[in-house]
N, C-alpha and C positions, 0 to 999 in steps of 0.2 A: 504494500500500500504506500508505496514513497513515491509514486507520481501522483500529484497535486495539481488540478488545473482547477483553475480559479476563474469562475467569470462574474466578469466584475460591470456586466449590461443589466439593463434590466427586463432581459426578457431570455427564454428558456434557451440554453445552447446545446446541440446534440454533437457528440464526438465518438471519434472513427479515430482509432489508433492501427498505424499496417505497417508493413516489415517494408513494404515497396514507397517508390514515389505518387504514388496514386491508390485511391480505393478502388478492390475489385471486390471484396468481399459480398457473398452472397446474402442481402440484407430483405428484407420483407417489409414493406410499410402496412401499419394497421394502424387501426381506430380505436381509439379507448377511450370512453369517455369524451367522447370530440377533439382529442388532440391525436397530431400524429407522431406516431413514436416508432422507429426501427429497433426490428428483433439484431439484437445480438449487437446493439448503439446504448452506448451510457449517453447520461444528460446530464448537466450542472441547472440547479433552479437559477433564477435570476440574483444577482449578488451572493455568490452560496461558491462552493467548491464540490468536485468529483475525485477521489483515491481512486488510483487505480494500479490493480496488480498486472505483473507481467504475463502476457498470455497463454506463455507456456512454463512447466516446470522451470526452476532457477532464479536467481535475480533479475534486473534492469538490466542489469552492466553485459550480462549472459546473453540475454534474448536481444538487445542492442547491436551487441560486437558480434555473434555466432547468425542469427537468423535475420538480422535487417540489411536491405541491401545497402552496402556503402557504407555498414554499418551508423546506421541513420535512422531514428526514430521517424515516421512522418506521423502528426496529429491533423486531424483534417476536423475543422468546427461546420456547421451548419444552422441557422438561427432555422424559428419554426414559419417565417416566412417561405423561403427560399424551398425548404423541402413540401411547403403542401401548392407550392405554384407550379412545381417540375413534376415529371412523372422520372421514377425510380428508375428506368433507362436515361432517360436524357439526360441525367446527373451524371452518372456513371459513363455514359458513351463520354458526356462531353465534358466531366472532370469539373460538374460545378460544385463549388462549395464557398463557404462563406469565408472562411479563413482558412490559413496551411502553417502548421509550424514544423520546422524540420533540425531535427538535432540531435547530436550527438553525444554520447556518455560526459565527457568532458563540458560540453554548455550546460546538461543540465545538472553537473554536479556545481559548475559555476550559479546556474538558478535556484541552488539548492533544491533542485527537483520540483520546483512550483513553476506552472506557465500559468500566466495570467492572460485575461482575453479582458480587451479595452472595448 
């Protein structure tokens, strides 16, 4: 639970953490409640934080340097704007997303492992 992303808007942010430059992960939009929320996507409330463990067995520094390419975290944000005007291909084909952070063991032990989103 030492990755920390912090959003600090005030409205819901959904995050997609991937070993690549891009999201390919197989995601599923549903409805809950009238909001839209992807299977196997965490969310930070509005002003609030999301821990997040490493995906696979081992630490950050593990799944980081062995399974990302370029050894490079990529964090990809989406606000709940953006995901209920696109359909769940056109994101994907065309790589929309709200924000991208992209880093490496070393920046985020410099961020002390908090990304904040402005």
């Amino acid at each position: 639970m030492r990755l920390n992303i912090v959003n600090k808007t005030p409205e819901t942010v959904f995050i997609n953490l991937s070993n690549k430059n891009r999201f390919t992960s197989p995601i599923v939009i549903k409805s809950i409640s009238g909001d839209t929320l992807w299977d196997r996507m965490r969310w930070s409330s509005p002003r609030d934080s999301s821990a997040h463990i490493p995906p696979s067995l081992g630490g950050w520094e593990d799944y980081i340097n062995n399974k990302c390419e370029d050894s490079t975290l990529t964090i990809f944000l989406f606000d709940k704007k953006l995901l209920k005007s696109m359909s769940f291909d056109s994101l994907v084909k065309k790589q929309l997303y709200t924000r991208k952070f992209a880093y490496k063991v070393k920046d985020l032990d410099r961020l002390n492992w908090r990304v904040e989103y402005k």
